[in-house]
C-alpha positions as CSV (number, residue, x, y, z in Angstrom):
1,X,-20.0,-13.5,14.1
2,X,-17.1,-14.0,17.0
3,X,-17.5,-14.6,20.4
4,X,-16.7,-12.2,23.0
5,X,-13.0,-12.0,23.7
6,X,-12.4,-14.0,20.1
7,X,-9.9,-12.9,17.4
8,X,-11.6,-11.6,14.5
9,X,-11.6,-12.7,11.2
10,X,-8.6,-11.6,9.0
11,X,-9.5,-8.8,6.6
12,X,-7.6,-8.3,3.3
13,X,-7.7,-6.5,-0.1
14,X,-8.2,-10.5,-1.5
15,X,-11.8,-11.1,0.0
16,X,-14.2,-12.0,-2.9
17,X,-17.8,-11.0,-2.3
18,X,-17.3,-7.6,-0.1
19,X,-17.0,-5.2,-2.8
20,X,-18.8,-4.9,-6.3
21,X,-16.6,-5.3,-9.5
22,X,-15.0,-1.9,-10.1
23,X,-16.7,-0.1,-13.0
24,X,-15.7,1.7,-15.9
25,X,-15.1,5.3,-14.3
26,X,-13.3,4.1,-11.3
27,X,-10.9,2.4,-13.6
28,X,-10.3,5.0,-15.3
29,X,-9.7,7.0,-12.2
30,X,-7.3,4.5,-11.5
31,X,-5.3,4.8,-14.7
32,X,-5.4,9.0,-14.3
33,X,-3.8,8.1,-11.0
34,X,-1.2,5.4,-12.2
35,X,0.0,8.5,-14.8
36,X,-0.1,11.3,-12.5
37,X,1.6,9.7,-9.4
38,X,3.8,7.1,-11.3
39,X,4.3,8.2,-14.8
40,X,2.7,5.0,-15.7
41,X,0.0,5.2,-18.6
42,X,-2.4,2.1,-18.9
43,X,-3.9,2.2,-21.8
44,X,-6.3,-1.0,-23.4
45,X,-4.0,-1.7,-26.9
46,X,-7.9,-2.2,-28.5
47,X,-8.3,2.0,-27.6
48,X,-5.3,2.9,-29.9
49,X,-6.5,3.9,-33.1
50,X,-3.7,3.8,-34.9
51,X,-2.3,0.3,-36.3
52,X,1.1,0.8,-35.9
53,X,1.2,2.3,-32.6
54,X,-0.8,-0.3,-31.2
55,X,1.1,-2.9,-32.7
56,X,4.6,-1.3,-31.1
57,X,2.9,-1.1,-27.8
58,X,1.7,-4.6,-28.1
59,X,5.3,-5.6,-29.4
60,X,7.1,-3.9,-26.0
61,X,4.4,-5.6,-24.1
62,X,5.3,-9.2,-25.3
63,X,9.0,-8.4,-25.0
64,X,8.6,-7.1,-21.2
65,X,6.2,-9.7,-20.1
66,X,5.1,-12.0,-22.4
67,X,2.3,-12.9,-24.8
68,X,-0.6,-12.7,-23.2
69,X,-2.7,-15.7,-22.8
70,X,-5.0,-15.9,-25.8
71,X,-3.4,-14.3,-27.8
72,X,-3.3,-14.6,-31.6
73,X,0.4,-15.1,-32.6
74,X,-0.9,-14.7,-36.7
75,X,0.8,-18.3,-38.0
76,X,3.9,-17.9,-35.9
C-alpha cells in the first residue's frame, strides 16, 4: 500500500506471483499467434512424429542456438 501523494510501485511483465502459470490452451494460442502474425511455428521436437524430421529440426536448432541444456549429445 502507498501513501498519499507516493510513487507507486513499478509494474512489469517480470513480476512473479501476479498471474498463474500459463496453461496448455493459452500456449497454444500463443504459438497459432507466433505462425499467423510472424511466420514463426513453435513446435515441441517431442510432438514430431517422425524421426527424422524431428531430428533435422533438432539439428537446425543446435546449429542456430545451441544445445540445449540437458541435452543428450549420444557419446559425442
Amino acid at each position: 500500500m502507498s501513501m498519499h501523494g507516493a510513487p507507486l510501485a513499478p509494474r512489469s511483465c517480470l513480476n512473479r506471483g501476479t498471474r498463474s502459470p500459463t496453461n496448455d490452451t493459452e500456449v497454444n494460442a500463443m504459438r497459432a499467434a507466433a505462425w499467423h502474425r510472424h511466420g514463426v511455428a513453435a513446435i515441441p521436437v517431442d510432438d514430431v512424429p517422425d524421426p527424422w524430421l524431428r531430428q533435422a529440426i533438432t539439428n537446425e536448432a543446435n546449429r542456430r542456438w545451441g544445445r540445449r541444456n540437458g541435452e543428450n549429445s549420444h557419446g559425442r
